[in-house]
C-alpha positions as CSV (number, residue, x, y, z in Angstrom):
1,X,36.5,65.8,215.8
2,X,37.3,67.2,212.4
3,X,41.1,68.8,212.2
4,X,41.6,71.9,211.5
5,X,45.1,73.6,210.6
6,X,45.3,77.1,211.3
7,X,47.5,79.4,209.5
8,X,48.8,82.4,211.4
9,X,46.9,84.7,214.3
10,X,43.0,85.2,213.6
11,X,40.4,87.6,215.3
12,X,40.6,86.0,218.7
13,X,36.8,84.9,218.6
14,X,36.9,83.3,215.7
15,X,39.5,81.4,216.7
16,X,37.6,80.5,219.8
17,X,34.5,79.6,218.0
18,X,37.0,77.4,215.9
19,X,38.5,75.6,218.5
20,X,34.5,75.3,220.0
21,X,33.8,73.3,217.0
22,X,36.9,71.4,215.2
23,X,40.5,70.1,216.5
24,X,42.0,73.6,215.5
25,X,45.8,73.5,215.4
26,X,47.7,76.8,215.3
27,X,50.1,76.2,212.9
28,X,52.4,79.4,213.8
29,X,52.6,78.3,217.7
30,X,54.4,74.9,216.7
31,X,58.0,75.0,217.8
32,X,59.5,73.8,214.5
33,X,56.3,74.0,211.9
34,X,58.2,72.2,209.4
35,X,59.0,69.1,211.0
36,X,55.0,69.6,212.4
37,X,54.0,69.3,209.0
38,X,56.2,66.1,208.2
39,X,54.7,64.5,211.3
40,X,51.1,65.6,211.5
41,X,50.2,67.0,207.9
42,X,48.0,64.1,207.0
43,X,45.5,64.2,210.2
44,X,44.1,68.0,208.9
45,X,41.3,67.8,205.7
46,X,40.9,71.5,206.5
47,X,42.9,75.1,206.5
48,X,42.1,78.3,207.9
49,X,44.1,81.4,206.9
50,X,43.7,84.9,205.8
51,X,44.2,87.4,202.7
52,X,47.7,88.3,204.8
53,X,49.5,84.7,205.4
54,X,47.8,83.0,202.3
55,X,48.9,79.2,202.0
56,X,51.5,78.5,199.3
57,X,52.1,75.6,197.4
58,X,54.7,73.5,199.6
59,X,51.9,74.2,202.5
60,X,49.2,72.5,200.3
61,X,51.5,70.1,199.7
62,X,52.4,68.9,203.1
63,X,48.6,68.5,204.0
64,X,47.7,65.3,201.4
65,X,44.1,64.9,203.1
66,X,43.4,68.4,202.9
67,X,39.7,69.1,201.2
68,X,39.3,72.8,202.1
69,X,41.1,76.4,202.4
70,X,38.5,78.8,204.2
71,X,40.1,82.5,204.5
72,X,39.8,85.5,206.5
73,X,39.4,88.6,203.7
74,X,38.9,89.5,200.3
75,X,42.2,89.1,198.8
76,X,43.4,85.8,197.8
77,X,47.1,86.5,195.8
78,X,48.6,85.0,198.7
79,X,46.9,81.4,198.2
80,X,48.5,78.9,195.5
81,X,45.6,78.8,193.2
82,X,47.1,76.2,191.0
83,X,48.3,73.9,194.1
84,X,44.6,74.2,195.2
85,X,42.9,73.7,192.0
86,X,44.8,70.8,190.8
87,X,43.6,68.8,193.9
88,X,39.9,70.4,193.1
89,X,40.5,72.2,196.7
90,X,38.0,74.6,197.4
91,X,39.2,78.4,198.9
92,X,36.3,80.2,201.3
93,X,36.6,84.1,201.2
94,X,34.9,86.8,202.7
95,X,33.9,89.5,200.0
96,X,30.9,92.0,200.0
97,X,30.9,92.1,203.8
98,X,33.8,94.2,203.6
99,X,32.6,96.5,200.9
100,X,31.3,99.8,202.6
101,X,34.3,100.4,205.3
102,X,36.9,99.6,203.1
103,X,35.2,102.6,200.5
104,X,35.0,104.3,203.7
105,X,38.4,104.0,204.4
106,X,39.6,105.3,200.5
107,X,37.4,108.3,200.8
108,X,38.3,108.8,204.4
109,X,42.3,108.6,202.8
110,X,40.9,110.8,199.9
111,X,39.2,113.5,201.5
112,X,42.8,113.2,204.5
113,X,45.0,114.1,201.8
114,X,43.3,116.5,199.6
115,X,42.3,118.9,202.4
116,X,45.3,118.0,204.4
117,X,43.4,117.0,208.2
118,X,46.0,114.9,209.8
119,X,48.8,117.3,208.6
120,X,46.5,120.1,210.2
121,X,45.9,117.8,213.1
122,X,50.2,117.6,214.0
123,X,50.2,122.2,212.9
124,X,47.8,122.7,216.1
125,X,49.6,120.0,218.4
126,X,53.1,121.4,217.5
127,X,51.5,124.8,218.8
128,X,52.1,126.2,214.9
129,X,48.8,127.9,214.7
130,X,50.3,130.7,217.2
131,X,52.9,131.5,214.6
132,X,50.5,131.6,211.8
133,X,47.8,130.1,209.5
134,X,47.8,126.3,208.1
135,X,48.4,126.4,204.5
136,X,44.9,126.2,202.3
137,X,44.1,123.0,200.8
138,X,42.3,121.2,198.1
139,X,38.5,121.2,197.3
140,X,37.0,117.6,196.9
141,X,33.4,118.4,195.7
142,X,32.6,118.6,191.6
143,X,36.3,117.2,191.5
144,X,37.1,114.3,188.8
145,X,37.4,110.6,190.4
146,X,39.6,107.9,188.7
147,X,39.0,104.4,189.8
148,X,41.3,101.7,189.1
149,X,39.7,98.4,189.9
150,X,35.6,98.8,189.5
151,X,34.9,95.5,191.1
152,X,32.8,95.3,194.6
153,X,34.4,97.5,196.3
154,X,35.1,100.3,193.2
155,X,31.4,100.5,192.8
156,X,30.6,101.7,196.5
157,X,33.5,104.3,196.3
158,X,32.0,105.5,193.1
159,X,28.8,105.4,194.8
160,X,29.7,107.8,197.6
161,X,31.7,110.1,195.2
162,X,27.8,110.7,194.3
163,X,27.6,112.8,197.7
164,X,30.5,114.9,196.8
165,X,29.2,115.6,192.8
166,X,32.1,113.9,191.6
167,X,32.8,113.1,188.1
168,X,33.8,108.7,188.2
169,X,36.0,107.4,185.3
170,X,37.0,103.6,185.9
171,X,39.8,101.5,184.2
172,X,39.6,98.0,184.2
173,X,40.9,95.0,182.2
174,X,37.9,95.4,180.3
175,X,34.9,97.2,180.2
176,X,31.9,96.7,183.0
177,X,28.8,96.2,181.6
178,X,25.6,98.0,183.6
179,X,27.5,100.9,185.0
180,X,27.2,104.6,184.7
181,X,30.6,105.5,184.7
182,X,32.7,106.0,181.4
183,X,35.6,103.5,180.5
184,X,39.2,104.9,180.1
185,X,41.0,101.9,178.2
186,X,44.2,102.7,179.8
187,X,45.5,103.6,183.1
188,X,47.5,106.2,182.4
189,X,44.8,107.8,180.0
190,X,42.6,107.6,183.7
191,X,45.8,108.8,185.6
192,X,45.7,112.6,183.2
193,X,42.1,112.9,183.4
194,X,41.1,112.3,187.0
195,X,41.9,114.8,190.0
196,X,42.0,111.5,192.4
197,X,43.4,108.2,191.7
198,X,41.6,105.3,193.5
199,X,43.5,101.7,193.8
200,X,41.0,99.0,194.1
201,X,42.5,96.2,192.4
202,X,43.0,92.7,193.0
203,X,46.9,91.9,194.1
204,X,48.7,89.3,192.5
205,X,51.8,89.9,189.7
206,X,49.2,90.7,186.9
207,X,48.9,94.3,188.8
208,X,52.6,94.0,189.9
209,X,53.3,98.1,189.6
210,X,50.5,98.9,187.5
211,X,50.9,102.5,188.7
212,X,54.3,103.0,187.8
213,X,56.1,106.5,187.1
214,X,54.5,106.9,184.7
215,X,51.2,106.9,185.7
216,X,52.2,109.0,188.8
217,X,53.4,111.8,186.1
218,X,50.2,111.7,184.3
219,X,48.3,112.1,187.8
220,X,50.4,114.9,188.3
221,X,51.2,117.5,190.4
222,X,48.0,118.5,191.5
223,X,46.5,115.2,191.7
224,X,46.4,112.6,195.1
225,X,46.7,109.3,194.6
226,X,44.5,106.8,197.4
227,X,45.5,102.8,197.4
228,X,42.9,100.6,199.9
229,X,43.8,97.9,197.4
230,X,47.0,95.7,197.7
231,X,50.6,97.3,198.2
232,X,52.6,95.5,195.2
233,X,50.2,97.6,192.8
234,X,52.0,100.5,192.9
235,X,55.6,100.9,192.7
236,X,56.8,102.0,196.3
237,X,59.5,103.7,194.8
238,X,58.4,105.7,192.6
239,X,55.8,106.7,194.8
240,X,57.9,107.9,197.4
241,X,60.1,110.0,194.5
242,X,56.9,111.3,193.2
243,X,55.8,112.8,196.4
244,X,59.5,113.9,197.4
245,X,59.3,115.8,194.3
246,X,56.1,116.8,194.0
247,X,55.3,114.9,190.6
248,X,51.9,114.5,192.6
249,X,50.5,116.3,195.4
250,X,49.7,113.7,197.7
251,X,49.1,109.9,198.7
252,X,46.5,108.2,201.3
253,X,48.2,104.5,201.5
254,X,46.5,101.9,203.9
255,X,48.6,99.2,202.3
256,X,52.4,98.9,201.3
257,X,54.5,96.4,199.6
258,X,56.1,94.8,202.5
259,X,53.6,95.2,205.2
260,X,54.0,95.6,208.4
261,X,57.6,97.9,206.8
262,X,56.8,101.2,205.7
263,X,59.4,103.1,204.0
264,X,61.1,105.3,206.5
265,X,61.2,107.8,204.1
266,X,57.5,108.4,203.6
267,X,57.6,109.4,207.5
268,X,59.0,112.3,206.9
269,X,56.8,113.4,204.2
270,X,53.6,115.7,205.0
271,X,51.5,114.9,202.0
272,X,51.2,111.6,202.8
273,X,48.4,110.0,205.2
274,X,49.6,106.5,206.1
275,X,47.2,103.4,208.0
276,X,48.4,100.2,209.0
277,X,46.0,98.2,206.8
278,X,42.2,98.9,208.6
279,X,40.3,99.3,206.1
280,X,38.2,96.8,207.0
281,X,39.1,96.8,210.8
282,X,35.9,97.8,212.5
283,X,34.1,95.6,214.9
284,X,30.9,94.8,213.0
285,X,32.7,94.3,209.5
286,X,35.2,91.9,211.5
287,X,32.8,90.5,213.0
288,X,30.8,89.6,209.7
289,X,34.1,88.2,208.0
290,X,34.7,85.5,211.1
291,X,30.9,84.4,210.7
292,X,32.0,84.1,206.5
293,X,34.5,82.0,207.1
294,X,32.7,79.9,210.2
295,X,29.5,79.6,207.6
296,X,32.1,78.6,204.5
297,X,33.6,75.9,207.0
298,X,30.1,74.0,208.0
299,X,28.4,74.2,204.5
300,X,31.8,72.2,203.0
301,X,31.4,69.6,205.8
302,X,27.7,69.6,205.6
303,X,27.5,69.6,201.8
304,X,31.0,69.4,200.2
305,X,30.3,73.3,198.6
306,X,31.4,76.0,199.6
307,X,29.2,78.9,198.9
308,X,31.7,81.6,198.8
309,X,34.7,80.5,197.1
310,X,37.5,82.0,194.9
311,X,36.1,82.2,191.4
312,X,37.6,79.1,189.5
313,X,39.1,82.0,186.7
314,X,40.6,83.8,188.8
């Protein structure tokens, strides 16, 4: 039976239809992983992980037989790139299926923090509304939409702003060809015009802090930021200052820079929506992501391809 080294916890049926198939090894239930590795390394020709736990370069390293990487999510920053590549490893991901929640989730966080439902939500329950009227909130239709990051994923959001006849700008490294949307060359240019600032980029240190202070003072004070992307693209920071201050009027975050820690200070803030990373946490997208990276697994051993891999440019 083929072996299979598992890299942190999974959705518990694909781990069972794992373990159905190959000699699945959980990695992270090992009493000492390291001294696993220096035993056992060379018996696994496979690795299964996820856009969260990743596999870095002394990992690769301590497999030498290894021939695959097959990953649960879209995001692949965690993974050495250059460990895999220079040992032509292949890396499964899981795009597309993902697409519409996680543009359900930013305008869910969109719409949460411009007309202000959770904070409404926490007036009634306190018992508030006997002492007087919620405060009025923002208007989302015929508003402007800034979209950092039109990849897969920035192309459905812009694609429901259609329902709410908003204007969509986009910035990306460069233009997209085929689109309808007009191209702002820089982020902060995006940041002044648009009413709502969308993160959708890919993680990694070339988007380290893209949105800075900077950017967040061009969005400015009437304008909501929403980040469904990766945490380390915006500065935590400077985020938290901004809506302290009120350089911006308001943040939906579903991701942070050092997940599962949130700062304690955005807790006490009420123009902030905050999700522990679900965008794409609903039963059939989950569900779809496991069968991606069963489907990535069998076509390598099959054929020696893997039909959804990390783009070699990437």
């Amino acid at each position: 039976m083929t072996s299979i080294l598992q890299n942190g916890p999974l959705l518990p049926w694909l781990e069972q239809q794992l373990a159905a198939v190959y000699d699945l090894v959980p990695l992270h239930q090992q009493p000492d992983p390291a001294a696993f590795l220096r035993a056992e390394g060379g018996r696994f020709v496979g690795l299964v992980s996820s856009a969260r736990f990743g596999a870095s370069r002394s990992l690769i390293e301590a497999l030498p037989n290894l021939k695959v990487i097959s990953s649960f999510g879209v995001g692949y920053d965690v993974f050495d790139l250059d460990a895999a590549r220079e040992r032509a490893i292949p890396i499964g991901y899981t795009p597309d299926v993902l697409n519409d929640c996680v543009a359900d989730t930013a305008f869910g966080l969109l719409m949460d923090s411009a007309r202000r439902f959770s904070a409404a939500d926490r007036f009634v329950r306190r018992g508030d509304w006997l002492k007087g009227q919620f405060p009025m909130s923002t208007q989302v239709s015929g508003k402007r939409l800034g979209i950092l990051g039109l990849g897969r994923i920035g192309r459905v959001v812009a694609r429901r702003a259609s329902g709410f006849e908003m204007e969509v700008r986009y910035h990306n490294r460069r233009p997209v060809p085929d689109v309808p949307y007009a191209y702002e060359p820089t982020l902060r240019g995006l940041a002044e015009w648009a009413d709502f600032l969308v993160v959708i980029s890919a993680g990694g240190e070339s988007t380290r802090h893209l949105v800075d202070a900077d950017v967040l003072r061009a969005l400015g004070p009437q304008g909501h930021l929403v980040n469904v992307s990766r945490g380390t693209v915006v500065d935590e920071q400077a985020l938290v200052k901004a809506l302290q201050d009120g350089t911006i009027a308001g943040a939906g975050l579903d991701v942070y820079e050092d997940e599962p820690r949130v700062p304690p200070a955005l807790f006490a803030l009420d123009n902030v929506v905050l999700l522990p990373h679900v965008a794409s946490a609903t039963h059939e997208t989950r569900r779809a992501m496991a069968q991606l990276v069963l489907s990535n697994l069998a076509a390598f051993f099959a054929t020696g391809r893997v039909p959804v891999a990390v783009p070699h440019d990437a």
